[in-house]
N, C-alpha and C positions, 0 to 999 in steps of 0.2 A: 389421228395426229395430235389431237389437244390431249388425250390424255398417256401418249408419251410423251407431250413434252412435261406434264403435271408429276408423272414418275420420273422423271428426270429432275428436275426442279425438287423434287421429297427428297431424293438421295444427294444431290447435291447440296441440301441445306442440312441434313444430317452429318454428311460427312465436315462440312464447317464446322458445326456444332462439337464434331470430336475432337477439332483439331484448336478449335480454342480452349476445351476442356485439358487440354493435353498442355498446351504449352502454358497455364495456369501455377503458379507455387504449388508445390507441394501443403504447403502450412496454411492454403487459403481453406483447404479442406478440412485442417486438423486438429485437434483439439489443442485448448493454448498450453502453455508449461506453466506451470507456478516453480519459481525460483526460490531460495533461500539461501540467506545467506550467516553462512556458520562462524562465529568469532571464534570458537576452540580453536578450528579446524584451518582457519584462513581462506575457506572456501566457499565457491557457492552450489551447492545442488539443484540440478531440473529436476522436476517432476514433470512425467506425460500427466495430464489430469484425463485422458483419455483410460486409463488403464491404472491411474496411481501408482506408479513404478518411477525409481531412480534412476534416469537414463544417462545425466555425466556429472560430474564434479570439475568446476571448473576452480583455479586460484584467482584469488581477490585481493593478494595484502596481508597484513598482519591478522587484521581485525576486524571484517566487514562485517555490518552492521545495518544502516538503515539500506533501502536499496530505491529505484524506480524504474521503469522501463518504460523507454522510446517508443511511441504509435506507431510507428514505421519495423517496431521487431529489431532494429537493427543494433541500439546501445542500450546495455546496460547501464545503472549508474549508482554507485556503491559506495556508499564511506567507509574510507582506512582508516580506523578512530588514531590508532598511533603517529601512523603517517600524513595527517592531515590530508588528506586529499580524497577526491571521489575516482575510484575506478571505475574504467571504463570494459566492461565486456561486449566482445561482439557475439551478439546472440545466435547470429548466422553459422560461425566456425567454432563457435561456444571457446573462445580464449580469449586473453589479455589484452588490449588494444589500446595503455597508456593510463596516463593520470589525467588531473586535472587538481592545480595545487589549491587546499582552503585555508582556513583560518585551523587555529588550533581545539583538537578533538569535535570535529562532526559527528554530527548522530543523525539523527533523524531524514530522512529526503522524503520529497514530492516531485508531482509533475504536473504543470496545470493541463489541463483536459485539450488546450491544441496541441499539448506535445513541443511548446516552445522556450519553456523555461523549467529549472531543474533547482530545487530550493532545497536545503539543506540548513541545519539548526547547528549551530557551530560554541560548543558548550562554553570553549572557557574565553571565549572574545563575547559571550553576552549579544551575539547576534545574527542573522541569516545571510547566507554566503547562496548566492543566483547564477546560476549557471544557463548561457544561452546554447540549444542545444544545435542550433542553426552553425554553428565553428566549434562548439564544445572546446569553450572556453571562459573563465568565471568573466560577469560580467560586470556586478555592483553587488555590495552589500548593504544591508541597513541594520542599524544597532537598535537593540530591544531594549526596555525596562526591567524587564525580567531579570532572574540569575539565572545560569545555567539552563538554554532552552533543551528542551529533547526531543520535541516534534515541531515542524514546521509543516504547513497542509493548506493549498488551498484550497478556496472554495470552489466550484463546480464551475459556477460564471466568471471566475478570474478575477474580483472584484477584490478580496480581500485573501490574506493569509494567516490564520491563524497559528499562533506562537505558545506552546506549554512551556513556561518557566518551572521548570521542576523544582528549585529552590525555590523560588519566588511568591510559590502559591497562586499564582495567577495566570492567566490567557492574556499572552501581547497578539492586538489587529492592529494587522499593516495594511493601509491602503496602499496596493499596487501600483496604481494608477502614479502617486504622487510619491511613491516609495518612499512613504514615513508613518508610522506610527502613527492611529487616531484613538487608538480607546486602551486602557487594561482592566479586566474586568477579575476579580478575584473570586477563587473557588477553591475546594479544597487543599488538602493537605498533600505534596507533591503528584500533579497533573500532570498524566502522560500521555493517551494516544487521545487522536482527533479525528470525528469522522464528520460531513459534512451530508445533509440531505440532497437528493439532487439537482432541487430546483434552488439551491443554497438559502433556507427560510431557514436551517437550523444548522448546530452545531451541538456535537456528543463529546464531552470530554469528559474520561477517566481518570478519577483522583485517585491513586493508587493508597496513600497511607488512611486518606480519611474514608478509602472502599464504596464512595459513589461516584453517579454518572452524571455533572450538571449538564442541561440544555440550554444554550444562548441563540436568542432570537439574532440575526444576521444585520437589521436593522437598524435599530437603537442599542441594541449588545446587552440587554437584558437576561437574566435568569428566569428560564420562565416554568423549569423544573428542576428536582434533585430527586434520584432515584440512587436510592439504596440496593447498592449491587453485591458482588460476592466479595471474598476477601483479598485484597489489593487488587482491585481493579487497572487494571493499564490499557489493555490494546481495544483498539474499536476499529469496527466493519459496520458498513451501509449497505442494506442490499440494493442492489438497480433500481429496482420498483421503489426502494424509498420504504417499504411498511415496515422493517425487521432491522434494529440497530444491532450489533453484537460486542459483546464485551468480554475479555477475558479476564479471569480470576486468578492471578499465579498464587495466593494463599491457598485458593482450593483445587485447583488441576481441574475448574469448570470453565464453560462459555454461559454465560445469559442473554439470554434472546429477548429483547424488549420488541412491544409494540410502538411503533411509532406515534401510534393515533391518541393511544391511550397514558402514553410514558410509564408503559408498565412490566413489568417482567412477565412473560409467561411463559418459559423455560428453560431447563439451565440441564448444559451437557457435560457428561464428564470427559474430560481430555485427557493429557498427559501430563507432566509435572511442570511447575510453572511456565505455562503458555503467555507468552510476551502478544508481538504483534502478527495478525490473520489478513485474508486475500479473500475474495469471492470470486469465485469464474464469474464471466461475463454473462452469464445465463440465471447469475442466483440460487442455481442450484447446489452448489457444493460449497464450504465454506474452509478454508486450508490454513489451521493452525501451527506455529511454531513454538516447541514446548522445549524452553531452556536447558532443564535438569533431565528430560527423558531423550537427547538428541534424535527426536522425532517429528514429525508434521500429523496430527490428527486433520481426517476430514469428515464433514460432517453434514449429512444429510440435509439440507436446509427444510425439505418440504414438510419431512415426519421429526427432523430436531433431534437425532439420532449421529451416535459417531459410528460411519463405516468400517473404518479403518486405521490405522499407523502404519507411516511411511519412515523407515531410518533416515537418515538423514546423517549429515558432520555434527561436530561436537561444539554445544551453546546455540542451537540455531535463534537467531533474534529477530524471525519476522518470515513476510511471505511476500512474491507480487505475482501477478499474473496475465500474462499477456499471450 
């Protein structure tokens, strides 16, 4: 009798075991998308990064440009540089799902790491436009030092947001907390993308005319390196683990892979023609560039530092996210 009931009890805890497998998303199983969004085109392309394949084309706007995407999968968040506003796509039925009105010509968005605020660099108002994502609706802005920012990015812990004044020459830090500006720290010759380490002790930022990569301690806001990258540096990538910065070169159609440990280069990929801004899967393992002039995504091996592949893409694509 004890052990029908023990085969009774197996099969009944199997059969449970199928049926919460079953009625699971689809997408908890699946490999995420990396997005891009095309300014020619007005559109945004998925990419499966399962198979590296273009699976929809969604409309964005005139202009889409910087982009972020909701922990929840469910919003997209896209700047209409023309339109002033961030689009919103639902990632779920992959279509249009409304605006959200900003300041005049956004560029750049973030998302901080809980997924509760949506920060965008708003060029010609000289300041960040915050979107709460909780009613997706703008909720405060703060004015920078800077001219014209083009990234806006927080840090990992939420603590600060680092601002690239691309005229300005300089990094504007906004503290969060008290949503004002506490430091500008100057660095090369127009500064564009920003990546942040993940326990937030650093900050990579790409001076695209003067072609390096300053490091700023998160602390006191220090320089605490200058690496010499390719030619016009702009976009940066962090890998998860934190040891591997990446930087893309749009004068050379490369990526440079630094050490973190060491602030050093130790190798540079060829891509496609001027590569803006890049995405890492969640794994580290793939690195997904968007190449302006080749309406492509290069991806790229992270482990051996090798490009796979090109993926078509819409026309100007200006970036990558991946969720």
């Amino acid at each position: 009798m004890r052990t029908q009931l023990s085969a009774s009890h197996h099969t009944m805890s199997l059969y449970c075991a199928a049926v919460i497998v079953a009625v699971l998303p689809v997408w908890s199983f699946a490999a995420p998308f990396a997005y891009v969004p095309n300014e020619g085109s007005g559109t945004v392309t998925v990419i499966d990064t399962g198979n590296d394949q273009a699976v929809a084309e969604i409309p964005a706007g005139k202009k889409p440009r910087g982009l972020a995407a909701g922990a929840d999968r469910h919003w997209l968040y896209v700047s209409d540089q023309p339109n002033n506003c961030l689009q919103l796509i639902d990632m779920r039925l992959r279509t249009p799902g409304g605006t959200i009105p900003l300041g005049e010509s956004p560029e750049g968005v973030a998302i901080s790491a809980d997924g509760r605020w949506v920060v965008a660099a708003i060029e010609e108002k000289n300041e960040i436009a915050i979107t709460d994502t909780s009613t997706n609706a703008l909720a405060f802005s703060i004015t920078v030092k800077g001219k014209n920012p083009e990234h806006a990015v927080f840090s990992p812990d939420g603590r600060l947001i680092f601002v690239s004044a691309e005229e300005g020459d300089a990094v504007d830090i906004i503290d969060f907390a008290s949503r004002k500006q506490v430091a500008q720290v100057p660095v090369g010759a127009r500064p564009r993308g920003i990546g942040f380490l993940p326990d937030s002790s650093r900050a990579y930022v790409a001076t695209e005319n003067s072609s390096e990569v300053y490091v700023i301690e998160t602390r006191g806001f220090a320089i605490v390196a200058r690496i010499k990258a390719g030619k016009r540096a702009n976009g940066v990538a962090v890998h998860p683990d934190g040891s591997r910065v990446y930087i893309s070169n749009g004068g050379d159609a490369s990526v440079s892979v630094i050490d973190s440990a060491s602030n050093t280069i130790i190798a540079t990929v060829p891509v496609g023609q001027r590569p803006w801004n890049m995405a890492l899967t969640p794994d580290g393992k793939k690195l997904y560039v968007a190449n302006g002039r080749s309406n492509s995504v290069s991806v790229i091996d992270t482990v051996h530092n090798l490009k796979l592949r090109d993926v078509a893409v819409g026309k100007l694509p200006w970036g990558v996210v991946i969720n």
